[in-house]
matplotlib code that plots the C-alpha trace (Angstrom):
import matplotlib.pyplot as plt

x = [68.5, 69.2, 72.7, 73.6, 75.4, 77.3, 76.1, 78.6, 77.1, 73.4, 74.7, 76.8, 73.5, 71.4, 73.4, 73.8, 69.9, 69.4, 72.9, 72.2, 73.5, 72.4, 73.3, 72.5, 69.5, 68.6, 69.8, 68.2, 64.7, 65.5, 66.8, 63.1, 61.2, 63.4, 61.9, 65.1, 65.4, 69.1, 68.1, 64.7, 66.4, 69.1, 67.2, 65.1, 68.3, 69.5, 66.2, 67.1, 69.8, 70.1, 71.0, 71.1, 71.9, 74.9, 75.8, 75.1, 77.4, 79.9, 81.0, 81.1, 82.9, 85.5, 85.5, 86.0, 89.8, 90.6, 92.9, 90.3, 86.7, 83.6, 82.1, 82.5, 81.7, 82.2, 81.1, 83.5, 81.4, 78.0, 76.9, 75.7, 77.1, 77.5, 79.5, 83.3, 82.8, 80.1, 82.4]
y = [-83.3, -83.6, -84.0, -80.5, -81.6, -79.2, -78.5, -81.7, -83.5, -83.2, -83.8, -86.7, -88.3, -87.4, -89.6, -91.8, -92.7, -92.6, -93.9, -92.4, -89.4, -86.3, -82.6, -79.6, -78.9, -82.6, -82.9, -79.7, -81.3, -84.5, -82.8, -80.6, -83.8, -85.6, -86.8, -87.5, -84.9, -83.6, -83.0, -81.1, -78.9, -78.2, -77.3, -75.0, -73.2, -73.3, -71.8, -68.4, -68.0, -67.1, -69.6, -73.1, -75.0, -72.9, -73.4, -77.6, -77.0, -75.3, -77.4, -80.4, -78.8, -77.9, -81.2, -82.3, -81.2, -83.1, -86.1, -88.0, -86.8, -88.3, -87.0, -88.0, -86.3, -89.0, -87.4, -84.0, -80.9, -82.5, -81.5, -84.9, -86.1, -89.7, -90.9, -91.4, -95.3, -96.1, -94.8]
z = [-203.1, -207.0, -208.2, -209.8, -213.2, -215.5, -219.6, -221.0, -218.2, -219.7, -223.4, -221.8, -220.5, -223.2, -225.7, -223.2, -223.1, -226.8, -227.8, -231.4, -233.2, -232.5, -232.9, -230.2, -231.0, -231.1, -227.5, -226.3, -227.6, -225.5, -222.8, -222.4, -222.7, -220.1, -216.9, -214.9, -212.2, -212.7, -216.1, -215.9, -212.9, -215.7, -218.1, -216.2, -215.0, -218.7, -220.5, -218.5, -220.7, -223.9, -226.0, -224.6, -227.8, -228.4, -224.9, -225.6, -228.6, -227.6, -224.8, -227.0, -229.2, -226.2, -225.3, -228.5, -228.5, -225.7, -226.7, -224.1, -225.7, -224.4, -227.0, -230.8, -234.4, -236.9, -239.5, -239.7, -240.7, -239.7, -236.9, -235.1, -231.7, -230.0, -226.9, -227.5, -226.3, -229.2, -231.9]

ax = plt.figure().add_subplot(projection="3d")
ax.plot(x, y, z, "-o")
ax.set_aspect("equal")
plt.show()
C-alpha cells in the first residue's frame, strides 16, 4: 500500500531530494517527473484540481508563519523554497 502524504509533504520531499532552491512551479515540475510512489499517486490526485502550484504555494506559505517552518524563503519577495535545516 503507498503511504498517502499531504501537499507540504510532497514539497517537503521534493526539496528534500534536490536540496536546492526552488519555487512552486519548480517543485510541481519535479514532483511530475518523480518516480517515488507516494509522490506520483499525489500528483495524480493533485492534477484533478485546479491549480496545483498554487495549492504547492500556498501551503508553504502557511507553513511559513509557523515559528517552527520546515520550509525556508531566504530570499524575501523571491519566490524560491529550501528546507528550514539547510538554511
Amino acid at each position: 500500500m503507498v503511504k498517502k502524504i499531504s501537499v507540504g509533504e510532497l514539497a517537503e520531499i521534493i526539496l528534500e531530494d534536490g536540496k536546492e532552491l526552488l519555487s512552486p512551479l519548480e517543485i510541481w515540475i519535479k514532483a511530475q517527473k518523480s518516480e517515488r510512489k507516494e509522490i506520483k499517486e499525489k500528483v495524480k490526485i493533485m492534477k484533478k484540481g485546479q491549480s496545483p502550484v498554487y495549492s504547492i504555494a500556498a501551503r508553504i506559505y502557511d507553513d511559513l508563519k509557523k515559528p517552527n517552518s520546515v520550509f525556508h524563503q531566504p530570499f524575501k519577495g523571491i519566490r524560491k523554497f529550501c528546507l528550514a535545516k539547510y538554511k
